[in-house]
C-alpha positions as CSV (number, residue, x, y, z in Angstrom):
1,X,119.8,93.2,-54.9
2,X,117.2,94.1,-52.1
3,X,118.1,97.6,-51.5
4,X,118.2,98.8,-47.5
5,X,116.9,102.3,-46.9
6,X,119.1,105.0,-44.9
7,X,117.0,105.0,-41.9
8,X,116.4,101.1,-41.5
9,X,120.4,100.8,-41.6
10,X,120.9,103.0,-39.0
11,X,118.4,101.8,-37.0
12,X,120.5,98.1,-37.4
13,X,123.6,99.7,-36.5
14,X,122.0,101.6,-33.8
15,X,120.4,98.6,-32.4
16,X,123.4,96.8,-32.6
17,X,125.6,99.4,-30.6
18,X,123.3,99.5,-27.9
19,X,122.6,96.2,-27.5
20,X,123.9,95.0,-23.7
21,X,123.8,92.1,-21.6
22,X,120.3,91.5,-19.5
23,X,119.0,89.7,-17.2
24,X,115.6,88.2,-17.2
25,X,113.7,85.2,-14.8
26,X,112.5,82.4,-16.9
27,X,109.1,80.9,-16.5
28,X,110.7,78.0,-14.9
29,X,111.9,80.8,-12.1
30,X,115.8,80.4,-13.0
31,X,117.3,83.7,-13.2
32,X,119.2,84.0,-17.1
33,X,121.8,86.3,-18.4
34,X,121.6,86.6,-21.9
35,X,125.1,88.5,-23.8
36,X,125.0,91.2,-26.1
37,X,124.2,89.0,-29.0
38,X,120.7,87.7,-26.5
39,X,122.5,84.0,-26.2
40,X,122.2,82.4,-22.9
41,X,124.9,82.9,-21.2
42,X,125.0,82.0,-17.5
43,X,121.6,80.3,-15.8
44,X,121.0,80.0,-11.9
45,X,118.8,78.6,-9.6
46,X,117.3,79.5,-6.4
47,X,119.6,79.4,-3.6
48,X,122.6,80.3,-5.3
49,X,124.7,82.6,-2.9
50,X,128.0,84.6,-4.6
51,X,127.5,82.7,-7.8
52,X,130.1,83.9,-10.5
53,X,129.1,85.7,-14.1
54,X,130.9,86.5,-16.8
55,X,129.7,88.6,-19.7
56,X,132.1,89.6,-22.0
57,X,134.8,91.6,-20.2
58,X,132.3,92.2,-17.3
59,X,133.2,89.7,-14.0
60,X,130.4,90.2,-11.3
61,X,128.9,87.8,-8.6
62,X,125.2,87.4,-8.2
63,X,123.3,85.8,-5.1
64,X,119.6,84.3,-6.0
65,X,116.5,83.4,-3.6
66,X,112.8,84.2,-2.9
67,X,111.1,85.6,0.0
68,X,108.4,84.4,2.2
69,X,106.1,85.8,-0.2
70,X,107.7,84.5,-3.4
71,X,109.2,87.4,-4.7
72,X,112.3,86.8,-6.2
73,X,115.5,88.6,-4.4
74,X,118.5,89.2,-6.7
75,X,122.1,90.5,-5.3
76,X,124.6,92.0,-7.8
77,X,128.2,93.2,-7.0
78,X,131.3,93.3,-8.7
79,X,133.9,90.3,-8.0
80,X,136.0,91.8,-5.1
81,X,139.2,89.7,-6.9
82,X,138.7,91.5,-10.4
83,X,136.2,94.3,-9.4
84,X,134.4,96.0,-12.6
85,X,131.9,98.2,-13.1
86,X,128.5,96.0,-14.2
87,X,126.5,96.9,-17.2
88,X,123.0,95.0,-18.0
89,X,119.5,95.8,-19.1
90,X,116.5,94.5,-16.6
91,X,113.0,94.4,-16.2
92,X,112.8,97.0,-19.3
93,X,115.3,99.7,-17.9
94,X,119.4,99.6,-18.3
95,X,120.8,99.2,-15.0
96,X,124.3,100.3,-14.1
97,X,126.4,99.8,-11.0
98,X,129.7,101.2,-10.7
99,X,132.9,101.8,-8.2
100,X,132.0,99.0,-6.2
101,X,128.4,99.5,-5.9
102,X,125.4,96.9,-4.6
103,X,122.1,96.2,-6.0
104,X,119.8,94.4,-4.4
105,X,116.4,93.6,-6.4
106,X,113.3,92.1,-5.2
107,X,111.0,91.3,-8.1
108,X,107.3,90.6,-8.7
109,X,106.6,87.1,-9.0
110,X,105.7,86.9,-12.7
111,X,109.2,88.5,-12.9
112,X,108.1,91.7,-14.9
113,X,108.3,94.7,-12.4
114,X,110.9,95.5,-9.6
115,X,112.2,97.7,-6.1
116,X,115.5,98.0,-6.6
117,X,117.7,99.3,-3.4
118,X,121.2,100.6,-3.1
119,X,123.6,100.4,-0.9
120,X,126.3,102.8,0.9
121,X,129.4,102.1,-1.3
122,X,129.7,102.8,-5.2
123,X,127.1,104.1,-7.8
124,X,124.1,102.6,-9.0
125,X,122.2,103.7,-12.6
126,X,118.5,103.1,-13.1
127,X,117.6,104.3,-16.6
128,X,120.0,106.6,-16.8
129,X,119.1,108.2,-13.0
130,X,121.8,108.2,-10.7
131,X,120.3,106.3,-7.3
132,X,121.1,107.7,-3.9
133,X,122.4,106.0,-1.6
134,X,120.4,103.7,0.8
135,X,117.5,104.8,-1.7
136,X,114.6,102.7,-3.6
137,X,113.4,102.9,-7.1
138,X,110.5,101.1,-8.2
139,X,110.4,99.9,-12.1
140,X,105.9,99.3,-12.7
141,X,104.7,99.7,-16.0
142,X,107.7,100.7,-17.5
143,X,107.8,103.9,-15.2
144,X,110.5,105.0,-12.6
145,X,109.9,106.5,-9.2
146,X,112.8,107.0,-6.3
147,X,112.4,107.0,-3.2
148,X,114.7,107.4,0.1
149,X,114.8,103.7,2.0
150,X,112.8,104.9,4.9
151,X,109.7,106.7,3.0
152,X,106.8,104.9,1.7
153,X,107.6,102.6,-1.3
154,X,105.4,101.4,-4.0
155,X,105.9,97.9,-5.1
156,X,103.9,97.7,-8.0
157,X,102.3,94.1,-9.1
158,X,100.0,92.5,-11.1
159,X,96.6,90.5,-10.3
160,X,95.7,87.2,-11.8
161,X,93.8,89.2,-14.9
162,X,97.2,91.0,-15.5
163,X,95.7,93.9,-15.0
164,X,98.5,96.3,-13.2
165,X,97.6,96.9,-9.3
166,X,99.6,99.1,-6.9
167,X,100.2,98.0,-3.2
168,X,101.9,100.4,-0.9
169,X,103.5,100.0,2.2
170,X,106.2,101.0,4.6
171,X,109.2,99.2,2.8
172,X,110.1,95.7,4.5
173,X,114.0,94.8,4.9
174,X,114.6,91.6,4.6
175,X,117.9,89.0,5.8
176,X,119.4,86.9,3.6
177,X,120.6,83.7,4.4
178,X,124.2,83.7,2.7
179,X,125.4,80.5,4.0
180,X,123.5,77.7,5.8
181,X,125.4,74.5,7.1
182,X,124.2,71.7,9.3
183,X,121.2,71.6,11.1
184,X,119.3,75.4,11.3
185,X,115.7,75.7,11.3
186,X,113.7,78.6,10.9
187,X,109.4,79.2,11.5
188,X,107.0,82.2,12.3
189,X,104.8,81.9,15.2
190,X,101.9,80.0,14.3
191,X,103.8,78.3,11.5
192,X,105.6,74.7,11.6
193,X,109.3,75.2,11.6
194,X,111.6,74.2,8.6
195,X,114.9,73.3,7.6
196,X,116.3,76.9,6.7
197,X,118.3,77.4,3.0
198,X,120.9,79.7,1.5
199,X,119.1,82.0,-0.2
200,X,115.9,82.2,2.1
201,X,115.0,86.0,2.8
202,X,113.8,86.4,6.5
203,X,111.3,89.3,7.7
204,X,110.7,90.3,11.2
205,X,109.4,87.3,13.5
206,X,111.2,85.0,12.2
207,X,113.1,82.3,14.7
208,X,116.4,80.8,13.7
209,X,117.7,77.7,15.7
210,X,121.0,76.1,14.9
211,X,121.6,72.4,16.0
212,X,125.1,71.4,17.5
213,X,126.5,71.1,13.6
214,X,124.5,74.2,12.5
215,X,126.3,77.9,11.0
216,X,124.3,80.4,9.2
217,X,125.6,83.5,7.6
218,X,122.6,86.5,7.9
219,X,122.8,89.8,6.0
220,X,120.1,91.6,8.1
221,X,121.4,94.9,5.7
222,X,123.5,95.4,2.3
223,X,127.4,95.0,3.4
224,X,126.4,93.2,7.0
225,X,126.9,90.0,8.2
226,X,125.9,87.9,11.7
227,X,126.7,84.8,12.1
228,X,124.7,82.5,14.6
229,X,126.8,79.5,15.8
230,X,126.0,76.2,16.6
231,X,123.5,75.4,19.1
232,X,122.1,79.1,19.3
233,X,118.5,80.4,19.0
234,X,117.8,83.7,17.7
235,X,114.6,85.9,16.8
236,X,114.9,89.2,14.3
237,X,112.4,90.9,17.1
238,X,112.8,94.4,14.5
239,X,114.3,94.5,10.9
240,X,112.3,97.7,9.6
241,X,113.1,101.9,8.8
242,X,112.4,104.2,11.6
243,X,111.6,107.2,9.4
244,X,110.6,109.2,13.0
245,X,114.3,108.4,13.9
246,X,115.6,108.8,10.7
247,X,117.1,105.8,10.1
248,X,117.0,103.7,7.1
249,X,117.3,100.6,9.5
250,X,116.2,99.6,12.9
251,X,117.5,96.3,13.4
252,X,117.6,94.4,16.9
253,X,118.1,90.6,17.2
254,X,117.1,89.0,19.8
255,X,119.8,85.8,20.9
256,X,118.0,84.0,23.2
257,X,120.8,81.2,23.8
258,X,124.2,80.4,22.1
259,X,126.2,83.0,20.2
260,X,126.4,85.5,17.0
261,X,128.8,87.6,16.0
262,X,128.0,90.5,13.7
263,X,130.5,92.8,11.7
264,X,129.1,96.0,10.0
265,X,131.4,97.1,7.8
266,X,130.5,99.5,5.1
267,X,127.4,100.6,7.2
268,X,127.0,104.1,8.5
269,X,125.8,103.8,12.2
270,X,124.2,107.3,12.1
271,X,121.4,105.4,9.5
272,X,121.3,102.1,10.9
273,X,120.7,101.3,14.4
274,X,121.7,98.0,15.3
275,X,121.5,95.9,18.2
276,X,121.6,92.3,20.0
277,X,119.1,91.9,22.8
278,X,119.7,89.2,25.8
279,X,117.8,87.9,28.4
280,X,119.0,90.5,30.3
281,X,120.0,93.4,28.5
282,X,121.0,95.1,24.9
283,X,124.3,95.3,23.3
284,X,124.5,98.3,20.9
285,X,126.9,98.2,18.3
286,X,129.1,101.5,18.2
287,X,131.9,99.4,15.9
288,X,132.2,96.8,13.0
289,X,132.6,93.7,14.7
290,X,131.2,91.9,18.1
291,X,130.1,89.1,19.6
292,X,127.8,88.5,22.1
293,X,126.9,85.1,23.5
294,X,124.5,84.5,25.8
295,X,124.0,81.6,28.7
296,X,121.4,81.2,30.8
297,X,122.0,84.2,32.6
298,X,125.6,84.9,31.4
299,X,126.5,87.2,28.9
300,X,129.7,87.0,27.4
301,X,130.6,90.2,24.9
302,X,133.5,91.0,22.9
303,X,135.1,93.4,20.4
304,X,137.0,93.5,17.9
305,X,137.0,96.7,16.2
306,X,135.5,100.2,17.8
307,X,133.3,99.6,20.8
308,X,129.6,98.4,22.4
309,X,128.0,99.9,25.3
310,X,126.3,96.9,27.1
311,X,123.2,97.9,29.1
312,X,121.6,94.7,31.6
313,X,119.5,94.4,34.6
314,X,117.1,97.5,33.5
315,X,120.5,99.6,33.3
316,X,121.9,98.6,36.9
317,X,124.6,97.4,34.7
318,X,126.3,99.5,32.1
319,X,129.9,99.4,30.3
320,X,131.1,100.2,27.1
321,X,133.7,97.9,25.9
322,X,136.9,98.7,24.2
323,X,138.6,96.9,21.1
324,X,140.2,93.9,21.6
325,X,138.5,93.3,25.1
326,X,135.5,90.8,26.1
327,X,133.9,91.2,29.4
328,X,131.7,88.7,31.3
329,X,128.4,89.6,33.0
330,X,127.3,86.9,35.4
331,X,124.4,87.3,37.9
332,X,124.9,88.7,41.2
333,X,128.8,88.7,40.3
334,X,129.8,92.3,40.5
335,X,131.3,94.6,38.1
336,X,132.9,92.9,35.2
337,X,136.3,93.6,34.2
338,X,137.0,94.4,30.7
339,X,140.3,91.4,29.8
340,X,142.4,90.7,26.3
341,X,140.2,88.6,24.4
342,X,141.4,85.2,23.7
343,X,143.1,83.3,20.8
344,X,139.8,81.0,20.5
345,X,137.5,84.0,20.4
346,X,139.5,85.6,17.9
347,X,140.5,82.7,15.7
348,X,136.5,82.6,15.3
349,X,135.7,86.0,14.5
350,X,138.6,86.0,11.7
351,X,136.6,83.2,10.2
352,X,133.5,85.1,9.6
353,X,135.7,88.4,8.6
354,X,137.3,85.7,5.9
355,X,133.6,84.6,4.9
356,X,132.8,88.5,4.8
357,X,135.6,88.8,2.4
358,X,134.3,86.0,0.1
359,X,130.8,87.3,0.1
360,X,130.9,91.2,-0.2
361,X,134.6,91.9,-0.8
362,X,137.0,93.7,0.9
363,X,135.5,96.9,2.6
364,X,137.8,97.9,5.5
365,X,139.9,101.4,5.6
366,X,141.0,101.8,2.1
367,X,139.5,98.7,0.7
368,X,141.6,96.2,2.9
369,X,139.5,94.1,5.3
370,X,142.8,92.6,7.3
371,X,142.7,89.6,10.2
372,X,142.3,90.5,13.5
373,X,145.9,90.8,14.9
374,X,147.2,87.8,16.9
375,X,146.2,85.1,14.9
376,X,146.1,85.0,11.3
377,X,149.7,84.6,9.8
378,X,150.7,83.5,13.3
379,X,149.5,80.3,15.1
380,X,147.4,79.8,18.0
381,X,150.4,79.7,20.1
382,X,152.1,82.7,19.3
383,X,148.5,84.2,20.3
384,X,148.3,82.4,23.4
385,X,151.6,83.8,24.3
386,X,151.2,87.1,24.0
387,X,148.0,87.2,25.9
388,X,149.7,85.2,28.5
389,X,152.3,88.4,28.1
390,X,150.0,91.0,28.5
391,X,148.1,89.5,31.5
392,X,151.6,89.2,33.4
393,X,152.3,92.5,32.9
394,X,148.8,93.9,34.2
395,X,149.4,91.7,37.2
396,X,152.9,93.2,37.7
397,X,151.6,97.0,37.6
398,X,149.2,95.8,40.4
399,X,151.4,94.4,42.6
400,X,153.9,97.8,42.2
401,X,150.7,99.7,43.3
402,X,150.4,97.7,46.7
403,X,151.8,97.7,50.3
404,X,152.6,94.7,51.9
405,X,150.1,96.0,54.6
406,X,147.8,95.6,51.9
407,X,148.5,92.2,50.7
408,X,146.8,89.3,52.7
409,X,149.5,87.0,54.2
410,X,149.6,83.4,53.3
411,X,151.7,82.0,55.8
């Protein structure tokens, strides 16, 4: 009978007890997770967006794609309809992310060193180091270093000889294309434009036009979303930290034509400054979800939750706008009134809070991300109605306030 030292048994068992789940990218590019016992256990391919894993008792949902530059871009968060903290080993280190945390990871090409970013919500491991929030560790050479969103990252890579080179830089967001239906292209100036697919990470310059059929979902930052309707045109004129403003995101879309409408929940505004410009002015978001659409010269805005401070015409025009009101700019047409927005408007924006909901979970005030009210278990009608309500009794409360010396006669 071979006999088995002390030691070398403990070092099975040990081995054994540790062993976890991991992830690794193939040399075919698919991105594997292997189980504890290092079987293949769920394979993906580029362009997969909220793809579902299961290892062992862990349930999690995992988005896959590569930037311009090729580097692969992994997103991991729990499965908002049986949320669980995530355990795997990656790119040499065990990675951890609990209460609800998200982990975004953009890897070298040859698929052996990462930047790994957090976001606001939950708690995310790195070797055993707890990751701040909105913060960046880089995993090169089997070393760790963390870094705050905004400072200088290193993004460490390796040259054709495999010899290990280290290129810094200001670290570059990037939006990920969630969702793509229809017709949307996408190009850079100077390049030919393309057909745009889920799982494509955009950088600053990039122009986005949907055709008449096109929708695409954007997540300019962890736990945002804009979505750019049909027959819109749209440049990300900044996607970048301001570290001389402190914020871990500048981020200001320009829509030159059609509509988006952007909800921000799970983002802290005093980090992350974000804001749609027009022809003719900026909206700034100061809430969770607007829309702006814009018109040849006519700017339509609305809000649904908290507010936006519209500024046009070089700041000749300025109005903050209130939830549940749109307002209407037109040229040369006066002040605008803030009215109820309608059942259309918001039958659309509780579509993209329901493809919000499907993509990051729910992340409203205590964890409930609820329709907007008026439509939702109700029909279009019932909304209609009440508006219709609402408007009758604004006009009544004007018509108590005037004379009949004030009224113009009509006969």
């Amino acid at each position: 009978m071979r006999k088995i030292s002390i030691i070398a048994l403990c070092t099975l068992l040990s081995a054994q007890l540790m062993a976890s789940p991991s992830l690794m990218i193939d040399a075919m590019g698919k991105l594997n997770f292997l189980d504890d016992s290092g079987n293949l256990a769920k394979s993906i391919d580029k362009g997969s967006i909220a793809a579902d894993i299961e290892l062992g008792d862990q349930k999690f949902r995992v988005s896959y794609g590569r930037d311009l530059q090729g580097n692969p871009n992994i997103i991991i968060y729990s499965n908002p309809t049986n949320p669980s903290n995530i355990s795997l080993r990656g790119f040499g280190k065990e990675i951890k992310i609990l209460d609800g945390g998200v982990l975004t990871i953009v890897a070298t090409p040859d698929g052996n060193d990462a930047m790994l970013k957090s976001g606001l919500l939950g708690k995310v491991q790195v070797g055993g180091q707890t990751m701040q929030p909105n913060s960046v560790v880089n995993i090169g050479g089997g070393q760790i270093t963390q870094q705050p969103i905004f400072q200088q990252a290193e993004m460490v890579k390796k040259s054709a000889s495999g010899q290990a080179t280290t290129q810094s830089g200001l670290l570059k967001l990037g939006a990920t294309a969630h969702r793509v239906s229809g017709t949307v292209m996408v190009t850079y100036p100077g390049q030919q434009e393309r057909p745009l697919v889920a799982g494509d990470v955009l950088q600053e310059g990039a122009i986005i036009r949907t055709g008449a059929d096109g929708n695409v979902y954007l997540s300019p930052y962890p736990q945002s979303l804009a979505w750019l309707e049909p027959s819109s045109e749209m440049e990300i004129l900044k996607l970048a930290p301001d570290a001389s403003a402190g914020l871990d995101a500048n981020i200001l879309l320009g829509l030159k034509q059609g509509t988006i409408t952007s909800t921000l929940r799970g983002i802290d505004h005093s980090k992350v400054s974000y804001k749609i410009k027009t022809p003719r002015g900026v909206a700034a978001a100061r809430g969770t979800t607007f829309t702006v659409t814009a018109d040849g010269n006519v700017i339509v805005c609305s809000v649904t939750e908290g507010n936006i401070t519209v500024n046009l015409d070089g700041g000749s025009v300025s109005m903050d706008i209130s939830n549940g009101f749109e307002a209407t700019f037109t040229p040369n047409g006066g002040a605008p009134q803030q009215l109820p927005m309608n059942a259309q408007r918001i039958a659309l924006i509780n579509n993209i809070i329901e493809v919000y909901r499907q993509i990051f979970g729910n992340l409203g005030e205590g964890g409930e991300f609820d329709e907007i009210e008026g439509v939702g278990d109700t029909d279009i009608g019932d909304a209609l109605s009440d508006l219709i309500d609402n408007l009758e009794d604004a006009l009544d409360d004007i018509d108590d306030d005037l004379d009949d010396d004030d009224t113009t006669p009509t006969s």
